[in-house]
C-alpha positions in Angstrom: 0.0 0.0 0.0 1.4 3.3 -1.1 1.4 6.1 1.5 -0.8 8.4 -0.7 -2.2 8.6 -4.3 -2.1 11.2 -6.2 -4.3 11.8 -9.3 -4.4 14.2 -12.0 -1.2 15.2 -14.1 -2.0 19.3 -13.8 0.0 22.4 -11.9 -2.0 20.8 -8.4 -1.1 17.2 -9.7 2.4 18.0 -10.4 3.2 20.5 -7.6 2.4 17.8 -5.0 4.3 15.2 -6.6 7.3 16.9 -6.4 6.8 17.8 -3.1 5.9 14.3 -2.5 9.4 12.8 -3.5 10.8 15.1 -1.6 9.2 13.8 1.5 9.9 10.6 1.0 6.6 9.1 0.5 5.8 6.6 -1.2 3.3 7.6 -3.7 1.6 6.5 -6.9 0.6 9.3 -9.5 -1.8 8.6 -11.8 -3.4 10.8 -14.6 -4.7 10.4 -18.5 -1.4 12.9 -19.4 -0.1 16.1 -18.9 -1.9 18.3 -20.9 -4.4 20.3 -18.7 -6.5 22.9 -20.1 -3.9 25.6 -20.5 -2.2 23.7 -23.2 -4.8 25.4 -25.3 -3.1 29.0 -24.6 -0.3 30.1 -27.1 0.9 32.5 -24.5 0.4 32.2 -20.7 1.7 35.6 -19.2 1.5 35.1 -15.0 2.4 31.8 -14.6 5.5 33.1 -12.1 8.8 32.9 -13.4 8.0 32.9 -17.1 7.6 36.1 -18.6 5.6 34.6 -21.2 5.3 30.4 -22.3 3.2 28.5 -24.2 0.7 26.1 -22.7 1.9 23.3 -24.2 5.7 23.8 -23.2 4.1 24.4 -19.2 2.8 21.4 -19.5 6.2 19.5 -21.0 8.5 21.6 -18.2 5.5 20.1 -15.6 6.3 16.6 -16.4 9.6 17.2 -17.1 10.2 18.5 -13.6 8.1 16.3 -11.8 10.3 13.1 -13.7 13.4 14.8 -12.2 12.2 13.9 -8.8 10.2 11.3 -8.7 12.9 8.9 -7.9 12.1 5.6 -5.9 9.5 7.3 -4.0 7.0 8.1 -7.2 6.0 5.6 -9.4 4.2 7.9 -12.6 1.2 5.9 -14.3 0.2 7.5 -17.6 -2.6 6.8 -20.1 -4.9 5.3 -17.9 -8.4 6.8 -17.1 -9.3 6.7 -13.2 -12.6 4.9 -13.2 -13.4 5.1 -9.1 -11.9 5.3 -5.6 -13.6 3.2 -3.0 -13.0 3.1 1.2 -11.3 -0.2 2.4 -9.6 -1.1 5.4 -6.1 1.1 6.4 -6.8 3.2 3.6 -8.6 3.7 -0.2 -8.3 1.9 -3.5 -8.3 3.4 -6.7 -9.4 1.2 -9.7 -8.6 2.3 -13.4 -8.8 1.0 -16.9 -5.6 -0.9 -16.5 -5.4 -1.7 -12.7 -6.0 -1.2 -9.4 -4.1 0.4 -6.8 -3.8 1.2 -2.7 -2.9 4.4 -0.6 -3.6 5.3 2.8 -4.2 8.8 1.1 -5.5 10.6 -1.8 -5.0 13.8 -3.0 -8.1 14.1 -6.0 -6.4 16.9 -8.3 -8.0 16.1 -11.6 -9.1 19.5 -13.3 -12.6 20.1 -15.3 -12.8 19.3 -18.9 -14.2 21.0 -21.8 -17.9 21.7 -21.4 -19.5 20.2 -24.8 -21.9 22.3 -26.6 -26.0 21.0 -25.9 -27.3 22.0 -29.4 -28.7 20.0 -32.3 -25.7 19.0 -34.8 -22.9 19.3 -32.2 -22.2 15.7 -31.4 -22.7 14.7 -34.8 -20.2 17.2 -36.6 -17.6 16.7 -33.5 -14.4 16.6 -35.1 -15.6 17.2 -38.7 -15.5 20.5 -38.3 -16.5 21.3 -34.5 -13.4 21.2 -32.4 -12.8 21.9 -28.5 -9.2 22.6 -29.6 -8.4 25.4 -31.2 -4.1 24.4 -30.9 -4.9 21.4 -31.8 -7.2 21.5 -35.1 -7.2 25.1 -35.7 -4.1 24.7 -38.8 -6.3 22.4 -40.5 -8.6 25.7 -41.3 -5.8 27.7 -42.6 -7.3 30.3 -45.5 -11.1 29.5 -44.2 -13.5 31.4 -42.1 -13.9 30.2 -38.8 -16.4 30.6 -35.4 -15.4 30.8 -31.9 -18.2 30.1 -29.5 -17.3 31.4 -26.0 -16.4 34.7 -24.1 -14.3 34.2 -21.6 -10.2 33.8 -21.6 -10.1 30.8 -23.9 -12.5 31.5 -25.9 -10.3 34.6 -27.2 -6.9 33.5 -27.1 -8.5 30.8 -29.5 -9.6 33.7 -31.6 -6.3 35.0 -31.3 -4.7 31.8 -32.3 -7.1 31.3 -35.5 -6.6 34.8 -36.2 -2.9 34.0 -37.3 -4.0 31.9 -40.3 -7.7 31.6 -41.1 -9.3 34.0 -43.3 -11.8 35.4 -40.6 -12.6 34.5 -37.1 -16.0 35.1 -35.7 -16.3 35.0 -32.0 -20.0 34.6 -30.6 -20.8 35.5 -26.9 -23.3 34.8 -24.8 -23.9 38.4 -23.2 -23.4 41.6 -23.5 -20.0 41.9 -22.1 -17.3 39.4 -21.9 -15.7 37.4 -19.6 -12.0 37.6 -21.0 -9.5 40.0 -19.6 -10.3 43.3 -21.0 -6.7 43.8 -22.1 -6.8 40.2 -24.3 -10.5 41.8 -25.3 -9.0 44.6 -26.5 -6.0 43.1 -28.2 -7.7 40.4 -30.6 -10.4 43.0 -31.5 -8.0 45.4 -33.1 -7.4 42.7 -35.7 -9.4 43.4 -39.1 -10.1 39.6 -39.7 -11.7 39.7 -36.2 -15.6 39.7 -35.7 -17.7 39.5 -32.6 -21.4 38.9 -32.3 -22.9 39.6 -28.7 -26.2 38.5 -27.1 -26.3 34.9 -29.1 -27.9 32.0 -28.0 -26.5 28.9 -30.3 -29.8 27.2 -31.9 -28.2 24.1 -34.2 -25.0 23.6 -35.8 -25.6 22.6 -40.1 -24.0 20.9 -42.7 -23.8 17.6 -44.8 -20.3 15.5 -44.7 -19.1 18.1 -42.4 -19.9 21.3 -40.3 -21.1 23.8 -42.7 -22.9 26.7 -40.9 -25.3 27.6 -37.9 -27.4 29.1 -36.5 -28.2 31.5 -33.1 -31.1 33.8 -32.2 -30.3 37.0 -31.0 -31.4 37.3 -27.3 -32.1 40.9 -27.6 -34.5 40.9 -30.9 -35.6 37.4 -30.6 -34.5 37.2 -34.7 -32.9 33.9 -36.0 -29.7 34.0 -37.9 -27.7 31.8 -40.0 -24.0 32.3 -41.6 -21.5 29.7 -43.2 -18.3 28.7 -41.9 -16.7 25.8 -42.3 -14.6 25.0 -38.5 -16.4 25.7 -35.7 -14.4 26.0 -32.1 -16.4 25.6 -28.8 -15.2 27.3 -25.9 -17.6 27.4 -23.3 -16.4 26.6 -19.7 -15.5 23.3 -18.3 -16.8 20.6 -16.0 -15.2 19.2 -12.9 -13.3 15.9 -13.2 -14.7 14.5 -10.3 -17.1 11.5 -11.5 -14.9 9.0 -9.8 -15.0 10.6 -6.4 -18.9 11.6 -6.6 -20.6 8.7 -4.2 -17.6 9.1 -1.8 -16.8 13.0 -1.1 -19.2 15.7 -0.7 -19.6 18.1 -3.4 -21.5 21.8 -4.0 -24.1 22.1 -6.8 -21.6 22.4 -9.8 -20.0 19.2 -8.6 -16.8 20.6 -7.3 -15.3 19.1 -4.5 -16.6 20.8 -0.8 -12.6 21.3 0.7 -11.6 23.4 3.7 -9.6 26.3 2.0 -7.5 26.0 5.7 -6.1 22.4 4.6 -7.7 21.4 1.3 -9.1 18.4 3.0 -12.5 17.1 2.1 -15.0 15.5 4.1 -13.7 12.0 4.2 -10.7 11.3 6.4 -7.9 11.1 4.4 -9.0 12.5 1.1 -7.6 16.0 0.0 -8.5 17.7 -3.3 -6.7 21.0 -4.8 -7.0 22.6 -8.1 -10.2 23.2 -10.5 -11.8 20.6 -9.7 -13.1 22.1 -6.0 -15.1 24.7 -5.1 -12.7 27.7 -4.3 -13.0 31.2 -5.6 -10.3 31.3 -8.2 -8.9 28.8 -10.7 -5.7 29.6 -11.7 -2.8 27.3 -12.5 -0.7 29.9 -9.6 -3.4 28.9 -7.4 -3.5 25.1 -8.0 0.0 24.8 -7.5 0.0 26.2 -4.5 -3.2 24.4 -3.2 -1.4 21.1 -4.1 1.3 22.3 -2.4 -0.5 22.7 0.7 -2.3 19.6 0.8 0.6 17.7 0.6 2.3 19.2 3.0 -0.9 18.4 5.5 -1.1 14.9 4.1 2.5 15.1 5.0 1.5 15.5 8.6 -1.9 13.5 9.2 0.6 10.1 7.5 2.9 11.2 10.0 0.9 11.1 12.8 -1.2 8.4 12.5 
């Protein structure tokens, strides 16, 4: 039985890892990969220490640094999906696709994942010409005109991406105002291939072979639109990775883990969660680090006192 099991592979994951080895417990890390959502970002500008780095090179130094460590005291599992953790005696035991292992401690540090978009056509046209990826598929539209569905932080620094080789980039938000930082607002709008639509409420998503069009009603006229382009990019929040943990730990309404901010401990003895996936005020990959930092450290302390 490992001394504590640690699961997700993002700045929380990672952080406690690390600190982890450097303890000397004996730990087993599990998570799907490295890539959390900021891997999306071209450019992340406050993560401390680097005045500006892509997501997906964060991610790479993550694992990179967490590989340095690890050592005899972390055993890394990749590529294998966490299915459920269950209560037995002396500790927990967490079952994936591949295996099952045991810890007398877990730290639950698994994220949120792209929310999907609930309108007719989306699931259909999912990667033929819907994406949730704008890094990932975006190059494939070079030279076309492009949507962006979405607001917020991503949902412009998409834009911005998409901006660099597709003919046009249409974002489409929710509201009035946005949820993106006013300075990345302001940025991506000065660009002339750059088009926002405000107040739109996404109806069904067209096309044949592949994604073709769609269409939104505008909330403030009640009028129904329709326009053609041919890549689609959804970027619309996320959901909490916490399926596997739902009939063990309490969580709120949105199903983030319930932790004390204090400690990040749950409310099952011995379980600690840190990151996006629990209900504190800010998610940011500063913030999970340092919540995985102190739950460790506390898990630290309850092993050692037992």
């Amino acid at each position: 039985m490992y001394d504590c099991a640690i699961l997700g592979g993002g700045p929380a994951g990672v952080s406690a890892g690390v600190y982890a080895s450097r303890k000397q417990l004996k730990t087993i890390f599990i998570t799907k990969d490295f890539l959390s959502q900021s891997t999306v970002s071209e450019g992340i500008e406050n993560w401390i220490g680097d005045v500006n780095v892509p997501g997906l090179e964060l991610a790479k130094k993550f694992e990179k640094h967490l590989r340095a460590y690890a050592g005899d005291f972390v055993d890394i599992k990749t590529g294998e999906w966490i299915e459920n953790v269950t209560k037995i005696d002396g500790g927990f035991e967490i079952k994936t696709d591949q295996g099952a292992y045991q810890a007398r401690s877990v730290l639950v540090a698994t994220g949120s994942h792209r929310r999907q978009l609930p309108v007719t056509g989306a699931k259909e046209f999912e990667h033929k010409g819907l994406t949730y990826c704008a890094s990932c598929d975006g190059p494939v539209f070079a030279g076309q005109d492009v949507a962006v569905i979405g607001g917020g932080n991503a949902g412009f620094e998409s834009a911005a991406q998409l901006l660099a080789y597709c003919k046009s980039v249409t974002l489409l938000n929710r509201g009035e105002t946005f949820r993106a930082d006013p300075k990345t607002v302001e940025t991506v709008k000065k660009d002339e291939k750059m088009h926002v639509i405000k107040n739109v409420e996404i109806l069904e998503v067209h096309g044949e072979k592949f994604a073709n069009g769609l269409s939104y009603k505008d909330t403030k006229t009640g009028e129904t639109h329709k326009f053609n382009v041919t890549g689609i990019f959804v970027e619309i929040g996320s959901v909490p990775t916490t399926e596997y943990v739902k009939d063990l730990v309490e969580l709120d309404d949105y199903n983030r883990v319930t932790i004390d901010p204090w400690n990040q401990r749950t409310s099952v003895e011995g379980i600690w969660s840190a990151g996006d996936c629990t209900n504190i005020l800010y998610h940011q990959n500063n913030i999970a680090a340092g919540d995985g930092v102190r739950a460790l450290e506390d898990m630290y302390v309850w092993l050692k006192t037992q």
